[in-house]
N, C-alpha and C positions, 0 to 999 in steps of 0.2 A: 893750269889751275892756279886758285891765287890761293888758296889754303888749302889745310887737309885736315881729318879728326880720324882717329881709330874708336873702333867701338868698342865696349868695356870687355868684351870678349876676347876680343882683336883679330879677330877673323872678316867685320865688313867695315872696309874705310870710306868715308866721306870727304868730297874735294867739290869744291865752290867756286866758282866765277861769273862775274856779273849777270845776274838776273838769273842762275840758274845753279840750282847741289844736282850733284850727280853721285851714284852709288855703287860699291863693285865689292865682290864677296873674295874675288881669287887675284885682283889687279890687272886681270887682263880683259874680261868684258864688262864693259862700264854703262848701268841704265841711265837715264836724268827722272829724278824724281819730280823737279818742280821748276818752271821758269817762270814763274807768278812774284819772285823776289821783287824788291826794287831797289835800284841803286849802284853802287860800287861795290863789293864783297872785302869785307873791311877782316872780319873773324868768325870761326866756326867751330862747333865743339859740340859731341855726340852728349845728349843728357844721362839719357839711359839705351834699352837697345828699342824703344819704339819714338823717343824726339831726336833731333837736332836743336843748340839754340844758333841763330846767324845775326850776324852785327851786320849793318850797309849802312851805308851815306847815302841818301839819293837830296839832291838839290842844297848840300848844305845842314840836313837833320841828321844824325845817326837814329838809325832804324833797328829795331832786335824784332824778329819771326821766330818764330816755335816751325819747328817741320816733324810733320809725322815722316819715322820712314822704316816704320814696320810694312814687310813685304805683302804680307799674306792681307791687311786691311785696303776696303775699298776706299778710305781715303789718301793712299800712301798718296805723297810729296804735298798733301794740303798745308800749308804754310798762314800760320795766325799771326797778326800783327800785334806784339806786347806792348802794354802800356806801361809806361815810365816815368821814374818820378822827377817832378819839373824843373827837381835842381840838378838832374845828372841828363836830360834828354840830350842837350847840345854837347856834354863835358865826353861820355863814352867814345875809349879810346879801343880797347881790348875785351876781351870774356872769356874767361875760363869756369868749366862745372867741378866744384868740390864734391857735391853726393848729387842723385838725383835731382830735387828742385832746390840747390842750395849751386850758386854762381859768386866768385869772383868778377869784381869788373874794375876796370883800370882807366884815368879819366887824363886828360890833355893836360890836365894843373898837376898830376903827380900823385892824386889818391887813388886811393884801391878800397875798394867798399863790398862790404859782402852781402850780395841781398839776395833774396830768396824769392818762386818763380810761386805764384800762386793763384791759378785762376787768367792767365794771360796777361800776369802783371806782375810789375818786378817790384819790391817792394826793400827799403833798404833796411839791412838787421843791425849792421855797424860799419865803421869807418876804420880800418886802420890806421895805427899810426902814421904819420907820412915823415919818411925816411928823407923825401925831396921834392924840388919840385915839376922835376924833368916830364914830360908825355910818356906815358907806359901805352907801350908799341905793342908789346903782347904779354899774354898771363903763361907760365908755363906750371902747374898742379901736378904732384903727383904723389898720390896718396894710397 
């Protein structure tokens, strides 16, 4: 697997590799919720206990999907493609979830921007200060 996320519970973890999240409640039998992804599996991180949000590169874009992956719904592993705003599509680097629909994102120039998920769209609330100007590889939140 190229990532993992624990759920806010911490009883069911998620783990990602190209074109496909797969889901496991005890670590030892593992379902796949969705191979409808596209791309590379770049970052992954549970929002609440019924999305996922997933970062990929497919041909050069950086790509964010929403996944359903409440067990009991007949859409589980449907996977929505977020829309992005057109100064950050190419820059995202990482993502991490501060609350529900509120995300950290971390860009290849060294910002981190905090934008909020509303409607299948990422919309940005503010910019951090920027400390540098290194690629943030990943977010690590814990609040």
């Amino acid at each position: 697997f190229q990532g993992f996320s624990f759920s806010p519970d911490g009883k069911t973890v998620l783990a990602g590799i190209n074109r496909g999240i797969w889901m496991s409640d005890d670590g030892s039998r593992w379902s796949e919720l969705t191979t409808n992804l596209r791309g590379s599996l770049l970052d992954i991180d549970v929002l609440d206990s019924n999305r996922a949000i997933v970062l990929s590169n497919f041909q050069g874009s950086n790509l964010i999907f929403e996944v359903n992956i409440h067990q009991g719904a007949d859409e589980v592993g449907n996977a929505t493609r977020v829309a992005l705003p057109p100064n950050l599509s190419s820059e995202i680097t990482a993502l991490a979830t501060i609350t529900q629909n509120r995300l950290l994102v971390g860009t290849g120039s060294g910002a981190i921007v905090e934008c909020s998920l509303e409607d299948a769209s990422l919309k940005i609330v503010r910019e951090h200060d920027r400390r540098h100007r290194s690629r943030i590889e990943s977010i690590v939140h814990s609040g």
